[in-house]
C-alpha positions as CSV (number, residue, x, y, z in Angstrom):
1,X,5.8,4.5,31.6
2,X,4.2,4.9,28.2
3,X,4.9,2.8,25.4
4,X,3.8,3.3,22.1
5,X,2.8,0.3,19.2
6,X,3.5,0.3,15.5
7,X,1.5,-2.4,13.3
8,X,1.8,-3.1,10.0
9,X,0.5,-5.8,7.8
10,X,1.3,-8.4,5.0
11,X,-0.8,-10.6,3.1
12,X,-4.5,-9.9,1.6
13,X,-7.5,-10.8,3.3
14,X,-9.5,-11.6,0.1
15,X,-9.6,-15.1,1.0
16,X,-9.9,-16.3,-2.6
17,X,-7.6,-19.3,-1.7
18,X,-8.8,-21.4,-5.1
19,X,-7.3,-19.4,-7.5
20,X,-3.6,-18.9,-7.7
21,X,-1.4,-16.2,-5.2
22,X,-1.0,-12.9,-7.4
23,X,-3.3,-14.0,-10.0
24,X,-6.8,-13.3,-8.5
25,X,-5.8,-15.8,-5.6
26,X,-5.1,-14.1,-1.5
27,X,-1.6,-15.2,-0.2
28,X,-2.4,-18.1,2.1
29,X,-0.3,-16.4,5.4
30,X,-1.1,-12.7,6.7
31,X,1.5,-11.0,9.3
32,X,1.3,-8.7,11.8
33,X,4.4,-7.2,12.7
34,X,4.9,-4.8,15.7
35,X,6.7,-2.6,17.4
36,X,7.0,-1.9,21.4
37,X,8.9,1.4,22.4
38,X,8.7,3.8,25.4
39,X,6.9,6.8,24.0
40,X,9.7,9.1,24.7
41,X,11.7,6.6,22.4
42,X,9.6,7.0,19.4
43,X,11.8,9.7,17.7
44,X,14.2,6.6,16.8
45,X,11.8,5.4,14.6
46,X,10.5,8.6,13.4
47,X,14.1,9.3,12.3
48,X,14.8,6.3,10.8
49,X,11.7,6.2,8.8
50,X,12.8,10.0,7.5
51,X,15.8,9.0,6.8
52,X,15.0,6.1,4.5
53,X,12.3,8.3,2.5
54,X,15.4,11.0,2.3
55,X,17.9,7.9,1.2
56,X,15.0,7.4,-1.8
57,X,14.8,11.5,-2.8
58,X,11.7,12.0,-0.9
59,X,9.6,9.6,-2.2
60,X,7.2,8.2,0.7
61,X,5.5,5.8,-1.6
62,X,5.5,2.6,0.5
63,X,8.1,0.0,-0.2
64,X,7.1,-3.6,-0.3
65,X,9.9,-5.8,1.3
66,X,9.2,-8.9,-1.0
67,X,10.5,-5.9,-3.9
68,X,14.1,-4.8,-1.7
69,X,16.9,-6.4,-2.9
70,X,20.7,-6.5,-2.4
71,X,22.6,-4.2,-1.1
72,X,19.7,-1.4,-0.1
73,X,17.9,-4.7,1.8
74,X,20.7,-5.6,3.8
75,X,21.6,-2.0,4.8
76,X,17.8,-1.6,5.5
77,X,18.6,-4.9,7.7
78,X,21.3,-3.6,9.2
79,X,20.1,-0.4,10.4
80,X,17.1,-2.1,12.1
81,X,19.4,-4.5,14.0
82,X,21.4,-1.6,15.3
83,X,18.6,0.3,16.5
84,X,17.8,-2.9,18.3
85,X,21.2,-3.2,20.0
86,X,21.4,0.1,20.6
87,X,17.3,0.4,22.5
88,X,16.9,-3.0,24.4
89,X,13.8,-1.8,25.9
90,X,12.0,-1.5,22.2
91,X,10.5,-4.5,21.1
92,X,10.4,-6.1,17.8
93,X,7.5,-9.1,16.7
94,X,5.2,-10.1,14.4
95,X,2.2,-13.2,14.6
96,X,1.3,-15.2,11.1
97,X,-1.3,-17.0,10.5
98,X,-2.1,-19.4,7.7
């Protein structure tokens, strides 16, 4: 079987660690977070990800996390877990390093 693998990162590689985070400075962690599905399984994702830019009028700007707050984080939240419980064969991670 196929499986297909979605990345994303967060942090900033400018590795300016002596000045201060957000003012010049690089964050001192960077994240890789991924996702593991069956290829035939990667319309789950494609739907959620259409549903949360229709949810926001069609805007497809991305959305930083560290910026979602409240209720529209935890329903984000919720959603994920569900599609989780509901797929146990698609696979959720991410690696830091510091």
């Amino acid at each position: 079987m196929q499986h297909d693998v979605y990345l994303d990162e967060s942090g900033d590689l400018g590795w300016r660690l002596a000045l201060p985070y957000r003012r010049g400075g690089s964050s001192k962690f960077f994240t890789l977070a991924y996702i593991i599905l069956p290829s035939y399984k990667n319309k789950h994702i494609n739907r959620f990800v259409n549903k949360f830019h229709k949810d926001r009028n069609g805007k497809k700007k991305e959305v930083k996390g560290a910026k979602m707050r409240g209720r529209r984080a935890e329903t984000i939240a919720r959603q994920i877990s569900e599609l989780f419980d509901w797929n146990n064969d698609i696979t959720i991670g991410a690696i830091t390093a510091s």
